[in-house]
N, C-alpha and C positions, 0 to 999 in steps of 0.2 A: 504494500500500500504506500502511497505515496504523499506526499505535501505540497505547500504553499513552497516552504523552500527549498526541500528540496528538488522542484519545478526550475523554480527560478536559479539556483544553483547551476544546472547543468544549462540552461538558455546562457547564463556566463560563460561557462564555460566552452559553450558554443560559438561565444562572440569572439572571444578571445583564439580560438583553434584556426578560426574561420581565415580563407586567404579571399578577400573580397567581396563581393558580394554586393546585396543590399539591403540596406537597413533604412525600413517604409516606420517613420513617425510622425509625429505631430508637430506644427511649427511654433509650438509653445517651448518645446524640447529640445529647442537650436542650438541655442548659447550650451547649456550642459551637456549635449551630446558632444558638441567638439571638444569641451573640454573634457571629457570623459574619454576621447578620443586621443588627444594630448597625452594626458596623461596612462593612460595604457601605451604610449611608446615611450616613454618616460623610463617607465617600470618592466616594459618587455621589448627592449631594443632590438633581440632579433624578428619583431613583427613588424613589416614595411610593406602590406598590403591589408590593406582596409575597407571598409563597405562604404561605397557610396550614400551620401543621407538624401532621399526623394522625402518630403513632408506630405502629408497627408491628415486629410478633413476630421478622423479618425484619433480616439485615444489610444491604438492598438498598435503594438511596438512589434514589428515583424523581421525577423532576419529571413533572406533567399540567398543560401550559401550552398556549394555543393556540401551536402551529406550534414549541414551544420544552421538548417532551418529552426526558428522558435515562431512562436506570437504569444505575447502577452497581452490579453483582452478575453473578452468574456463571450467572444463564438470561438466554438470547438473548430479545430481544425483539422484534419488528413494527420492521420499518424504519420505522414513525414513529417512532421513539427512536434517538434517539444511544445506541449500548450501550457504555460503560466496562466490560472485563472485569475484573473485581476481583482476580483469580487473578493478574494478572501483573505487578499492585502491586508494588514491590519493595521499599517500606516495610512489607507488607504489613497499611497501616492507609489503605485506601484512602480513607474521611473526611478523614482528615489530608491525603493526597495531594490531597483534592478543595478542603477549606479555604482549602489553601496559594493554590494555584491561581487562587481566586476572588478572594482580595485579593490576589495579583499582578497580576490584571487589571486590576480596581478600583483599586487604588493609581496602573498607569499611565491611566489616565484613559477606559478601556474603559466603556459603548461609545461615550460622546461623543465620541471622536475618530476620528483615521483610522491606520491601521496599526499603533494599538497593542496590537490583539487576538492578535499572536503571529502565527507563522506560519501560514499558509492562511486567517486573519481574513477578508481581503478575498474572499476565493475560495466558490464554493455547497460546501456541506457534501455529499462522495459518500457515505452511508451505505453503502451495498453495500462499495466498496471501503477504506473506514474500519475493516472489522470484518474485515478480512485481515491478521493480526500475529501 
C-alpha cells in the first residue's frame, strides 16, 4: 500500500533521473520552478539536461520523460505515471510539498549514490499498488 509521500517521493525522484523532457505546470509556478531548477544543478552537477517548463491553465504538475513520467493532480492517470494525489496534501500546497522533496533528494546526493533515494529507492516502482492510500 502506498502514500501521499511516498507518491510524491518517487515523482522526485523521477525528476531528478529524468534526461529532458517536459514539465506541463502552472504559470503561478514560474519563479520557483527555475529556481528549483537552479538549484538541482547546484546540488547535482552531473545533471545538464533538463525538462523544458510549457505553463498551463491547470494546477497539475506533469512530467513526459522517457520511462520517468508523474502528475500530480487529482485525475488518475495511465499507469505510465506515477500519480501524486494532490487532494491529500496536507500542506495543501502540493508544489511546495513536491519542491521540498526534490532538494531533499538532491541535497542527499540522489541519484548518484546508493540508498539515499528514501525508502523503496532501491526497490521497482509498483504503480498499481502505489495508488492505494
Amino acid at each position: 500500500m502506498g502514500s501521499y509521500v511516498d507518491s510524491l517521493r518517487e515523482a522526485a525522484r523521477r525528476l531528478l533521473r529524468s534526461e529532458g523532457g517536459v514539465l506541463y505546470l502552472n504559470r503561478n509556478y514560474s519563479e520557483s520552478a527555475i529556481k528549483l531548477l537552479l538549484k538541482i544543478s547546484d546540488h547535482v552537477p552531473s545533471k545538464i539536461s533538463f525538462p523544458e517548463l510549457i505553463y498551463i491553465e491547470s494546477d497539475e504538475i506533469i512530467l513526459e520523460s522517457s520511462e520517468n513520467n508523474f502528475c500530480i493532480g487529482e485525475e488518475e492517470k495511465s499507469e505510465d505515471y506515477c500519480w501524486v494525489k494532490s487532494r491529500k496534501s496536507e500542506t495543501g500546497k502540493p508544489w511546495s510539498d513536491f519542491s521540498k522533496m526534490v532538494l531533499e533528494l538532491a541535497v542527499a546526493g540522489y541519484p548518484g549514490c546508493i540508498g539515499c533515494g528514501g525508502p523503496g529507492s532501491e526497490e521497482i516502482w509498483d504503480e498499481a499498488i502505489s495508488r492505494i492510500y
